[in-house]
DRENLOMAR-577910 format. One record per residue: x, y, z of N, C-alpha, C in turn; residue in three letters. Coordinates in pm, whole numbers, plus 50000, padded with zeros to 5 digits. Each point is the difference from the previous one (the first is absolute). Last residue first. Layout:
BEGIN
XYZXYZXYZALA ...
//
This chain:
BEGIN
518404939049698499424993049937499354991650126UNK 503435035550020498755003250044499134988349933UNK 504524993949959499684996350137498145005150032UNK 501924989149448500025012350114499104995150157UNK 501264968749574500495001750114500115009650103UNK 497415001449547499704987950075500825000550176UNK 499495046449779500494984349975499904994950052UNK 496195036549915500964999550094501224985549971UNK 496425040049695500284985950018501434999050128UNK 496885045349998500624990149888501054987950070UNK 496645033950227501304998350035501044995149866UNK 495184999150013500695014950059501404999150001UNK 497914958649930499225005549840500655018350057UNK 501194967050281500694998549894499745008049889UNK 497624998650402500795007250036500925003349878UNK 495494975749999500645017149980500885004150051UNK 499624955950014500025001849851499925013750004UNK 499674985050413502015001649965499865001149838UNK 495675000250213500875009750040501625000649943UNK 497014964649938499865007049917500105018250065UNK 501044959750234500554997649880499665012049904UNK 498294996950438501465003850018500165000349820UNK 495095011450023500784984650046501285008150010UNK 495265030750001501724993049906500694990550084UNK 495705035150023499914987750023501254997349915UNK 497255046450080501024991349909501264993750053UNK 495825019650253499615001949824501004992249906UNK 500665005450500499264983449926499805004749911UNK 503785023450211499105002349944499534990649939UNK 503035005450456500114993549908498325003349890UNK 502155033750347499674984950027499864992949819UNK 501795046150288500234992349869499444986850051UNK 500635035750355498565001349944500274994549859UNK 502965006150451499394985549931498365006449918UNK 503615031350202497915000250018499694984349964UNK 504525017549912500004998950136498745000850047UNK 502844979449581499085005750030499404999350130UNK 503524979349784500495009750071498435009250031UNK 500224955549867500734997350120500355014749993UNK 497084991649628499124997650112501064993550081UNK 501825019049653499195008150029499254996450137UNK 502744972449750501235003550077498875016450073UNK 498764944749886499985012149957500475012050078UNK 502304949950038498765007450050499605015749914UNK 503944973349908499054990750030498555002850103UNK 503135026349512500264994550212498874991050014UNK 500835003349504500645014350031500124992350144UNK 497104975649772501205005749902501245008450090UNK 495045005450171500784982249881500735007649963UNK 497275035250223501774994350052500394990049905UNK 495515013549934500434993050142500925001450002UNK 498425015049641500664985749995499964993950120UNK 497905048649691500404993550127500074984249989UNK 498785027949623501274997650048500474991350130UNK 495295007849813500814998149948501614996649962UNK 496795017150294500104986650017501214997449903UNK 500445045250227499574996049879499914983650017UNK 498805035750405501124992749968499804994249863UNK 499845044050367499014995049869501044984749978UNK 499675043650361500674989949907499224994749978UNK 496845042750125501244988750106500724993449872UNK 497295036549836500094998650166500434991850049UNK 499825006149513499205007450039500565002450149UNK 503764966749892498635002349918499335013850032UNK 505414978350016498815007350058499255003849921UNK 502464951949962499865012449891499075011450108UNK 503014949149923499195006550101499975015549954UNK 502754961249750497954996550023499155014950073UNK 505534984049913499025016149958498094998450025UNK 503574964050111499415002249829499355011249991UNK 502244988450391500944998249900499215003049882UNK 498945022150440499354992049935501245001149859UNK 500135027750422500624986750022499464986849855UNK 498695050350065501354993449966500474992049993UNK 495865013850121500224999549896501224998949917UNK 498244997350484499994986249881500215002049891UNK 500315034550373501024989449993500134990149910UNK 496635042950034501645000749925500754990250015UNK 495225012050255501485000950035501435000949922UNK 494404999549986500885004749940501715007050063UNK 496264973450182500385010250049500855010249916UNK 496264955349954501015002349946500575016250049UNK 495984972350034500524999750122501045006949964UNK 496964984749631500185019750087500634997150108UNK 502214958149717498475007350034500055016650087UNK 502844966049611500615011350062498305004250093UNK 502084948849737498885014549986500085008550150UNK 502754953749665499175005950157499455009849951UNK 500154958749718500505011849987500045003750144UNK 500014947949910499175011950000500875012450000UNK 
//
């Protein structure tokens, strides 16, 4: 699944940096997060790196879009371009 940014959101400035794929975007009034991009981290750390610095825990996981590990690491590849077989992040 994608996560998603809710009004709990304090517009603090910490998650939007920490996001390797640029996913996180300030919207109208609070961050915003693109499904599209967002990976969870796959690919990149082993926890999403937004929902361990976010100090409101307000990123929970968005049921609108439902993704297996596997087809997270296909968007990580399809963002990231192709990784080698032997890269440790594999």
């Amino acid at each position: 699944m994608a996560l998603i940014i809710t009004d709990e959101c304090i517009n603090c400035d910490v998650c939007e940096p920490e996001c390797p794929n640029e996913a996180i975007h300030l919207g109208l009034e609070i961050y915003e997060i693109d499904p599209t991009r967002c990976t969870e981290c796959v690919g990149h750390f082993d926890e999403p790196q937004c929902v361990q610095v976010c100090p409101v825990a307000c990123i929970p996981l968005d049921p609108r879009h439902v993704e297996s590990r596997e087809t997270l690491w296909q968007k990580y590849q399809r963002l990231q371009g192709p990784v080698p077989a032997d890269s440790p992040t594999r």
